[in-house]
Each structure stands twice: as C-alpha cells, then as structure tokens.
C-alpha positions as CSV (number, residue, x, y, z in Angstrom):
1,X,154.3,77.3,94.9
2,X,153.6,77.9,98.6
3,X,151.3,80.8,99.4
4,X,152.8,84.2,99.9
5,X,151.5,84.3,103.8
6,X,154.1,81.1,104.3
7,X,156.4,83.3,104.0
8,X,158.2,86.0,106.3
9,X,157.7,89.9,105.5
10,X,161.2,90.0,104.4
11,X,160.2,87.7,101.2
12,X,158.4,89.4,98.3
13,X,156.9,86.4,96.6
14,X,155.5,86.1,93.1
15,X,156.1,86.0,89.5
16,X,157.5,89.3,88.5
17,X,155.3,91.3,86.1
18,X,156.4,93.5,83.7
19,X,154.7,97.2,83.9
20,X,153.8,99.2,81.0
21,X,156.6,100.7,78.9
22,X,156.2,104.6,79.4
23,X,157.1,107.0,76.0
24,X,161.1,107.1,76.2
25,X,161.8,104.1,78.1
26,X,162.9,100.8,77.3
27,X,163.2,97.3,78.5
28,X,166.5,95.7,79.3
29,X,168.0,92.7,81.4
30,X,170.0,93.2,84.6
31,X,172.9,91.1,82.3
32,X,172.6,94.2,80.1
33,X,172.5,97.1,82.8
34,X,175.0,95.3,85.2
35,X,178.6,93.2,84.7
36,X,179.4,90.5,87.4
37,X,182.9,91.3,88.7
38,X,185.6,89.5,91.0
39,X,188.5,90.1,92.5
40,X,190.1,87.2,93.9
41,X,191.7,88.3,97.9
42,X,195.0,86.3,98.1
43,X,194.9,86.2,102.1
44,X,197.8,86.9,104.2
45,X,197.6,85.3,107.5
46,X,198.9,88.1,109.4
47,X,197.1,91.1,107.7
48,X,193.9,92.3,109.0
49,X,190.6,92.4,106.8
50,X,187.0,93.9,107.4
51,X,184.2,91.5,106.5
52,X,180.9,92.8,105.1
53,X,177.4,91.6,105.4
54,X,174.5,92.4,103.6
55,X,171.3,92.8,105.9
56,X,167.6,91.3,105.4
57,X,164.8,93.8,104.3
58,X,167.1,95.6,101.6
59,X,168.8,97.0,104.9
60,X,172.1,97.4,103.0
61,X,176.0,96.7,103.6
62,X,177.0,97.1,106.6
63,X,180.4,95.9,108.2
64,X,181.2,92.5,110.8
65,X,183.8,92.0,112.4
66,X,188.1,92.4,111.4
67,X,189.7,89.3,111.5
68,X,193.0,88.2,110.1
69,X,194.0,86.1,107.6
70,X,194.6,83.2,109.8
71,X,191.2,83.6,111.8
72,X,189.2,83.7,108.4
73,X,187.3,80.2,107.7
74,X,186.7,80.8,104.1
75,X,189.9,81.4,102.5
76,X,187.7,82.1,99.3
77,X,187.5,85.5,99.7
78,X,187.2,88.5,97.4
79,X,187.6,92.4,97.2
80,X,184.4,94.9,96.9
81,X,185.0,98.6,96.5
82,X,182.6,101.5,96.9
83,X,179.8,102.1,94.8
84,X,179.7,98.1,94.2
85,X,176.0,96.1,94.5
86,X,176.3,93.3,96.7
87,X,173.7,90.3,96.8
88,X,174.0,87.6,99.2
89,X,173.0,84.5,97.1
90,X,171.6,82.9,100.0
91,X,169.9,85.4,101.6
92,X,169.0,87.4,98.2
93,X,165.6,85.5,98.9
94,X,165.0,87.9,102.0
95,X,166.3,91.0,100.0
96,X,170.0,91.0,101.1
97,X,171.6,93.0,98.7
98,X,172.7,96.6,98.7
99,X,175.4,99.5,97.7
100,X,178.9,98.9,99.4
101,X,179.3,102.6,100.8
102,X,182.2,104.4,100.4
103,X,183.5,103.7,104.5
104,X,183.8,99.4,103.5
105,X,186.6,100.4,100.1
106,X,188.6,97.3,100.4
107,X,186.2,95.0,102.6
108,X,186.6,91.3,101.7
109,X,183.3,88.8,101.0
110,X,183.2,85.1,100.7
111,X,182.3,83.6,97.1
112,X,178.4,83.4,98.6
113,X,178.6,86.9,97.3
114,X,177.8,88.2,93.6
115,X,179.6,91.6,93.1
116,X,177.8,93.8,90.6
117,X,178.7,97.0,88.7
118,X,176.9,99.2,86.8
119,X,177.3,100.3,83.0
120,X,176.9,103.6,81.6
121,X,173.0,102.6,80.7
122,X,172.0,102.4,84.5
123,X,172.8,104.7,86.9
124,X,174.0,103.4,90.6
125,X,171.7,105.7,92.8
126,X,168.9,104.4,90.2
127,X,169.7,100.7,91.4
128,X,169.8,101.0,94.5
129,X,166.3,102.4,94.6
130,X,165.2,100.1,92.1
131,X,166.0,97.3,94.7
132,X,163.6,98.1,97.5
133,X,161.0,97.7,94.8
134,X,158.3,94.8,95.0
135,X,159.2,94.3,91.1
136,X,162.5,93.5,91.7
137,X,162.7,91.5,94.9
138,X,160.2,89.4,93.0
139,X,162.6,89.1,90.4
140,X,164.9,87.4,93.1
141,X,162.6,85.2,94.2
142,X,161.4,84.3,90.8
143,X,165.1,83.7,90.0
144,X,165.4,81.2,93.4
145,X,164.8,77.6,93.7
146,X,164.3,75.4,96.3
147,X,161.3,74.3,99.1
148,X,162.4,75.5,102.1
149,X,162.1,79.6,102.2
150,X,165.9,79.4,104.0
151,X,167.6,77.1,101.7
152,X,166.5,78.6,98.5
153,X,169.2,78.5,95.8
154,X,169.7,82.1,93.4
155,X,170.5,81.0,89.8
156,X,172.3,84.2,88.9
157,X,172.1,83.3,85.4
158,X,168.4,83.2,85.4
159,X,168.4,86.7,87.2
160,X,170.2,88.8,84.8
161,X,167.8,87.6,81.8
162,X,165.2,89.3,84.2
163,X,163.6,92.9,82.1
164,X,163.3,95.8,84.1
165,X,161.6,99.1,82.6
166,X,164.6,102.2,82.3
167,X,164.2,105.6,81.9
168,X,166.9,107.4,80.1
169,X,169.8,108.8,82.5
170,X,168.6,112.6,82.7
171,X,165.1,111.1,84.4
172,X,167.3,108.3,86.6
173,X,169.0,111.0,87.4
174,X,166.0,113.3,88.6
175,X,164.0,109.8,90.3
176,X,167.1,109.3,92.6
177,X,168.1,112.6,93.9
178,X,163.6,112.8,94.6
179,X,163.9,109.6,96.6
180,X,167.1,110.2,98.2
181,X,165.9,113.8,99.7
182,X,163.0,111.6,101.3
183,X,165.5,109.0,102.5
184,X,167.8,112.3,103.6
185,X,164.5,112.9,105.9
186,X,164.2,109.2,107.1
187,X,167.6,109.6,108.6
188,X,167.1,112.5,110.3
189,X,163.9,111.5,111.7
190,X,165.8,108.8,112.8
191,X,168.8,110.6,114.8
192,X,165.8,112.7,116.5
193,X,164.3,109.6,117.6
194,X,167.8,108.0,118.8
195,X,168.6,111.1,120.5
196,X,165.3,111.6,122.7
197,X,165.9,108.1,123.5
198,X,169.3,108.8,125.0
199,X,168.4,111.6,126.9
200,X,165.0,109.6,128.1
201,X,167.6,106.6,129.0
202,X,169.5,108.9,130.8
203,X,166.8,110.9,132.5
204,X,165.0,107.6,134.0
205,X,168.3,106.5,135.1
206,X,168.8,109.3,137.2
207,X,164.7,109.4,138.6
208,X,164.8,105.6,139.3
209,X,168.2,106.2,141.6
210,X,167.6,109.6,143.1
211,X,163.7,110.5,142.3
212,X,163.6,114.1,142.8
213,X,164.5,116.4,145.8
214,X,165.6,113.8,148.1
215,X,168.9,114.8,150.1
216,X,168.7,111.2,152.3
217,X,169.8,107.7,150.8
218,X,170.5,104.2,151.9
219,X,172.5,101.3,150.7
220,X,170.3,98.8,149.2
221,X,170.9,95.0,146.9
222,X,170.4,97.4,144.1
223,X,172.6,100.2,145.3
224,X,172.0,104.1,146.8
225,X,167.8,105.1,146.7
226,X,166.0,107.5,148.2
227,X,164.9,106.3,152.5
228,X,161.0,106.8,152.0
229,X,161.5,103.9,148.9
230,X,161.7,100.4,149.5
231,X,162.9,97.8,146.8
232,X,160.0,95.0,146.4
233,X,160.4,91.8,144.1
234,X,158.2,92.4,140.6
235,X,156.2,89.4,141.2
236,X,154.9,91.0,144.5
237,X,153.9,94.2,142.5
238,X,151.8,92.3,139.8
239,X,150.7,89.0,138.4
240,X,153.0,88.0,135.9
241,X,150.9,85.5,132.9
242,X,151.8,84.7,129.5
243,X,149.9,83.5,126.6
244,X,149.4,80.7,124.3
245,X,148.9,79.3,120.4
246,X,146.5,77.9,119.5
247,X,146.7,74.1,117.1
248,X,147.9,75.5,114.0
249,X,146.1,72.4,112.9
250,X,142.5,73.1,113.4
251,X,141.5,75.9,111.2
252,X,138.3,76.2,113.5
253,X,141.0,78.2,116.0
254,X,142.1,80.8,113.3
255,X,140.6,83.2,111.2
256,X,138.5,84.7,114.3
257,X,137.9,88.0,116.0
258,X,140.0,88.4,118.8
259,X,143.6,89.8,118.1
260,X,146.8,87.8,118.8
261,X,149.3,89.4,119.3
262,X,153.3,88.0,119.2
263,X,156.8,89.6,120.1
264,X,157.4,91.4,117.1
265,X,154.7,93.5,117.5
266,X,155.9,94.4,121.2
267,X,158.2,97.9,120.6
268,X,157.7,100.4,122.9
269,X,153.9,101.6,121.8
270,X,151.0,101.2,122.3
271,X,149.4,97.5,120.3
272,X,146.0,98.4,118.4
273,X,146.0,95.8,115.9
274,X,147.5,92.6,115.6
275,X,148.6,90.2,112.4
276,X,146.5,87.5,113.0
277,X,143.0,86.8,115.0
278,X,141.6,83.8,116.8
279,X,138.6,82.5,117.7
280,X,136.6,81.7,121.2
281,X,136.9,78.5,120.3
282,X,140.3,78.6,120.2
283,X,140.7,80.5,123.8
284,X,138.8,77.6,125.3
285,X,140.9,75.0,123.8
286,X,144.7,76.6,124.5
287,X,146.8,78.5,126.9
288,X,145.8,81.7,125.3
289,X,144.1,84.4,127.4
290,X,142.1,87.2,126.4
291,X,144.1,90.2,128.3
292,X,142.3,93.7,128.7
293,X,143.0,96.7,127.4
294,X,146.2,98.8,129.2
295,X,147.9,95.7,130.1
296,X,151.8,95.8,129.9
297,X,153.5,93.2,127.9
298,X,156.9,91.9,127.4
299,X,158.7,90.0,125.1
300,X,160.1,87.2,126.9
301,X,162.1,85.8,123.7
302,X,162.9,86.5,120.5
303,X,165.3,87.2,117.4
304,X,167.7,90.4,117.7
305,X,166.6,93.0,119.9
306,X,163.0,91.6,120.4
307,X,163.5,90.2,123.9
308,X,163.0,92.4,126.7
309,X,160.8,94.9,125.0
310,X,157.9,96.3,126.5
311,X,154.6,97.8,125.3
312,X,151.3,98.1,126.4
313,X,147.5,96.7,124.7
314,X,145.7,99.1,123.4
315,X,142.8,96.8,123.0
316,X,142.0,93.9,124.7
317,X,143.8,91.2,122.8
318,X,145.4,87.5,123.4
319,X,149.4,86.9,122.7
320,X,151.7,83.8,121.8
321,X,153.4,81.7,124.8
322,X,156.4,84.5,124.1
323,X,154.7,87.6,125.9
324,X,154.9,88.0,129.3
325,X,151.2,90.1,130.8
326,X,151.8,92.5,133.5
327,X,148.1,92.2,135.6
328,X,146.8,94.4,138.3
329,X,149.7,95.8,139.6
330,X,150.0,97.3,143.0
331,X,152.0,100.1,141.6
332,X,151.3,102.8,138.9
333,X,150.6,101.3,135.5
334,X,153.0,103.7,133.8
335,X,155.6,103.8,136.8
336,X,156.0,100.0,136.5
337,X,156.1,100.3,132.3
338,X,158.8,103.0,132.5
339,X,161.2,101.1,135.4
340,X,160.9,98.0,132.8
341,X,162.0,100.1,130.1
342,X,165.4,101.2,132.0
343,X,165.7,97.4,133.0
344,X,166.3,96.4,129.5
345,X,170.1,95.8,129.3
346,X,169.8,94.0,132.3
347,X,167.1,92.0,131.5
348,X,168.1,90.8,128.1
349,X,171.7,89.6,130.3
350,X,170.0,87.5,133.0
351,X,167.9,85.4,130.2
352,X,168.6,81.7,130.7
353,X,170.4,79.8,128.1
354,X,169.0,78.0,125.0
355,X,169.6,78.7,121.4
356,X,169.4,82.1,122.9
357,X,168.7,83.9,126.2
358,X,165.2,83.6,126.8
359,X,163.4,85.0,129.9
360,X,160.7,83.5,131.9
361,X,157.7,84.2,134.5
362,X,159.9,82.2,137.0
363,X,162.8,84.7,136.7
364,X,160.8,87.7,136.3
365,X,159.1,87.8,139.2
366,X,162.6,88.2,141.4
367,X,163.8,91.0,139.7
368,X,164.0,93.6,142.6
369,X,162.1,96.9,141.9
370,X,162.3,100.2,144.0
371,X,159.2,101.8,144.5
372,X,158.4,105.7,145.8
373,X,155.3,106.3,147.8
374,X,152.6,106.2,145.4
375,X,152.4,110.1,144.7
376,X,155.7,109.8,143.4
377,X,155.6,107.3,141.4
378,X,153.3,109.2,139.1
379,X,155.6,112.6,139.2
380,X,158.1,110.5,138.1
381,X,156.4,108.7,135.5
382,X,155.2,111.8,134.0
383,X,158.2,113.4,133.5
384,X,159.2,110.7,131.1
385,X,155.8,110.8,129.4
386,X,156.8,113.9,127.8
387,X,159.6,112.1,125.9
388,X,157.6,109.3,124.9
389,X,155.3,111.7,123.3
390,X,158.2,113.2,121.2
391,X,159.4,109.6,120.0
392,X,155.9,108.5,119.4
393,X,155.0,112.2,117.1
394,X,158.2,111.5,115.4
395,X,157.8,107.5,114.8
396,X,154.3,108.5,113.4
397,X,156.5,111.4,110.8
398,X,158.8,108.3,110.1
399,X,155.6,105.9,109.1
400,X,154.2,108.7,107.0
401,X,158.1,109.1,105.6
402,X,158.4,105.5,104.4
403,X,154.9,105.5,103.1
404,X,155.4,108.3,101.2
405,X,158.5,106.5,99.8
406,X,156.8,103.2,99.0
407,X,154.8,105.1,97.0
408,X,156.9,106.9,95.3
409,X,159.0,103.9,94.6
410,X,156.0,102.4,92.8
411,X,155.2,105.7,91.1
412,X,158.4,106.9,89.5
413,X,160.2,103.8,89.0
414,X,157.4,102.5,87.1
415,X,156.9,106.1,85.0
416,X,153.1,106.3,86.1
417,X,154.1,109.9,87.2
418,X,157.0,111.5,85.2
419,X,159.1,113.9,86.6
420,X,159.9,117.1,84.5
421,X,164.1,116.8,83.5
C-alpha cells in the first residue's frame, strides 16, 4: 500500500485498529448498529427535487442545486429523510459521509449513495461523532479498493463487518451532548469571524473609495476617489515574482531546510511554517526563490476559494509556481495587502480560462490601484488592522476549539476517560 504522505489530508489511511474494550462496553459491527435503507424516487419530469451532496473532510450534507425531473441525468434516484447517514461511495475514501439535517427531509440522491439508519443499539448523535474519528475513516479506507486515491472502490459489504467499540446508550448519550456543546462553540466562533469580516469588507470598501474626510472627488477608470489620490497600475507599485518546484525526482532537492510554501497555506495570515522544506541545492537548480520575511503572497490558482487569497511570510520561505510575491513595493506594505484583500471578487472574475480561472503576473500587474499620499495610506490601513486582530484572536479560539475536540474525540469515544452518567 502506498505511503500515507501520497495521500491528501482528507484521506485517513491505514488498517483500522481495534482499541481496548473499556468495563461496560462491547464490540459490534456497523451491519449490527446500522440497516442500509432505500427508497426508490419514481421521477416526475415536471416536479421539482433538491439534490444533496455530501462534502470532503467529514464536512456533512449539505444541499446543490433543484432541478426537475426532466433536467436530472441520473434517473436512479432515491429519497433520504432527516436524521439519515449518508456516505458517498466514491468519495467515502475522502470522508464524505454525514447526517442529512432536518432542512434536506425529502432531498433525492443517486444510487452512488448508501443511506444508513440507526438501530436502537447506537445512538445517531453518537455516529455522527464517531465519523470524524481516525478509527473510523480508516475503517473506510480499509474497506476501499483500488490504486488510484480517486477511483477507489467502497465494498459496503466489507464495511459493515467492520467492529467498533460501544458504550451503552446512557454514556452515548452523555459523549454526544459533551461534544456537541464544543461544536455549539465552533459555530459561534465561526458567525463572529463571518461577521467581523463583513463589517471589515464593508469598512475597506468605503476607505478605498472615499478615505476619510475628503469632501472633493473626481471621476476616474475605477470610478469617484478622493483629488489628492491617483490610480497607478500594481505592477508600477511593486515587483510581481512567483515561485517554483523543484524535480520531484531528485530527492537531493527535498527533505531540506528552507520552507516551501504552496496555495493552500495562503489564507489571510500570517505563514510561519510550511508542509514541506527544500534544499539549497534545490533553489539553485529550479525557479524557486527564497523570498524574505513580510513579503505579500497571492494565490494565483487553485481549488475552491484558494485563488485570489492573500497573506504575508512570516519567515523567509520559497513557494510553488502557484504564489504570486509582492517585492518592494513603493506603497505601504499593509496599505497594498489590505486594497488586495477588497480586490478579491474581482480578481478571482478576471482569471483567464483553463480547467479553471487562473491568474497570472502578466495580468496582475494592470490591475489599476488608487493610492493616498503616503500618510494616508497608513491611517487607512490601520483602521482595518484592528479587525484583523479580532478575526485572527478568534481563528486562534477556533484552533484551540477543534483541538480540544480532536481530543476529546479520541478520549471519550475510545472510553480512555469515562464520563460520570
């Protein structure tokens, strides 16, 4: 079997290992816990149906689009109600599975879909927090065959002879409602950190049109700014470099010192670490460059949400061919990070077509930029600072959240710590 770094973070791999049976629980199979149900959707072309998908990462069920009858490819289709456990067969592998919530009664999935209920021996809360444990995603993987990670096949039938430890209902009981007041403080953490980020959106939207106290404006390409600003191209504000990978085929070029950093990690913060390190050796002998400390990066392309991201090095640190560098710029540092912030949207729409919209040096450098006198560039940034610091305390309480969860998933669910019923 491949090794576990081969695959992405979304794959728990390994054979599944049965923890010690704790006084008062018992071992039984997911056939025994759960029954596979379906219930067959006879489509009508002119009625209107939600479909469902189950998202990577245990991320749950959450809906797509309504389409008719008629507009549905797969006429194989089948009912889920509430408090049903989905798993995507092909993406189980990735941890695709999760509890239809009450808002999806009467979505409609395609047969790639096994439908689970649970029987009075397991509890459904219990489940679904038994599913974002290692032991059980390596149960799916254990249960999958196939080379390549996306087109593993799920034997079903060789899942539900998988054991899992159970703790009688009374303890279920008391391990879900521990875990779900955490996860009741994930999602509030959450809505604070969506919310400052509206108001922030909303605040530099206002600052990088107005600024602050100006009563005279001109018409400009990018519409009404203050008359002291002047809009400047970005490439005649800063040098605009990206970075390169090394030959994943010389082993002399990996393994090293100096931190490489790739899209993923760019998000809004600051990058201390990265996943993987090069060596000199492999600087000298690729398009990768060493960039210091402060610099701005961008994620040029990328799945989802990735491209168009920003963040800045918090050490010095190479990147993949996929970062854009933002080098000595003629502006403020944190001016120029906040106006590419507020040009997301419009970034992400001007990307040029591929097998998605990816952006480029070329196109970068033309994107017009208005720029204050240099005094108030720095006012301005500053007054977003203080909403940065707010999403950045609260990202830190929602890292010490889901630790504090991870742990407890591998505490209780295992009964290495018991909890008084």
């Amino acid at each position: 079997m491949a090794r576990s770094r081969q695959y992405p973070p979304s794959v728990k791999p390994g054979i599944p290992k049965l923890p010690p049976l704790p006084s008062g629980w018992r071992y039984a199979t997911f056939g025994e816990l759960t029954q596979v149900v379906k219930r067959r959707a006879e489509l009508d072309d002119a009625a209107t149906y939600q479909l469902v998908t189950a998202k990577r990462s245990r991320g749950g069920i959450v809906p797509r689009e309504r389409l008719t009858g008629r507009q549905i490819k797969t006429k194989t289709q089948f009912f889920c109600h509430a408090d049903d456990f989905l798993i995507s067969r092909r993406q189980i592998i990735h941890g695709a599975c999760g509890v239809v919530p009450r808002s999806l009664d009467g979505a409609v999935v395609s047969n790639e879909y096994t439908t689970l209920r649970v029987n009075g021996g397991l509890l459904l809360p219990y489940l679904e927090a038994l599913s974002h444990t290692t032991y059980f995603q390596r149960t799916c993987f254990h249960s999958s065959i196939g080379v390549d990670v996306e087109k593993m096949i799920f034997k079903l039938e060789d899942w539900l002879r998988c054991r899992v430890p159970i703790p009688p209902l009374p303890e279920q009981n008391r391990i879900a409602a521990i875990l779900s007041s955490v996860d009741e403080a994930i999602q509030a953490t959450l809505a604070v950190i969506e919310q400052t980020r509206r108001v922030k959106e909303g605040l530099l939207q206002d600052l990088l049109t107005r600024g602050i106290g100006h009563t005279r404006f001109k018409e400009t390409d990018i519409g009404k700014i203050p008359e002291s600003w002047e809009v400047r191209p970005l490439g005649s504000l800063c040098k605009i470099r990206s970075g390169g990978t090394p030959s994943r085929g010389n082993a002399a070029y990996w393994g090293g010192s100096i931190p490489w950093v790739k899209t993923g990690q760019v998000n809004y913060q600051v990058i201390n670490t990265a996943d993987e390190f090069i060596t000199q050796e492999g600087i000298e002998n690729s398009a990768a460059t060493v960039f210091p400390a402060g610099t701005i990066l961008m994620a040029m392309y990328g799945q989802g949400a990735t491209r168009g991201r920003v963040g800045f090095l918090g050490i010095p640190a190479a990147t993949n061919q996929a970062c854009a560098a933002f080098l000595d710029p003629k502006v403020d540092a944190s001016y120029l990070y906040q106006f590419l912030v507020a040009a997301y949207d419009a970034l992400r729409r001007m990307g040029r077509e591929g097998t998605q919209k990816n952006l480029s040096a070329a196109l970068l450098k033309d994107i017009p930029v208005p720029v204050p006198p240099r005094e108030e560039q720095e006012i301005l940034a500053s007054k977003v600072v203080v909403l940065d610091k707010s999403i950045l305390q609260n990202q830190e309480t929602l890292s010490r959240l889901r630790k504090a969860k991870d742990g407890l998933l591998q505490e209780l669910l295992t009964g290495k710590v018991r909890v008084p019923v």
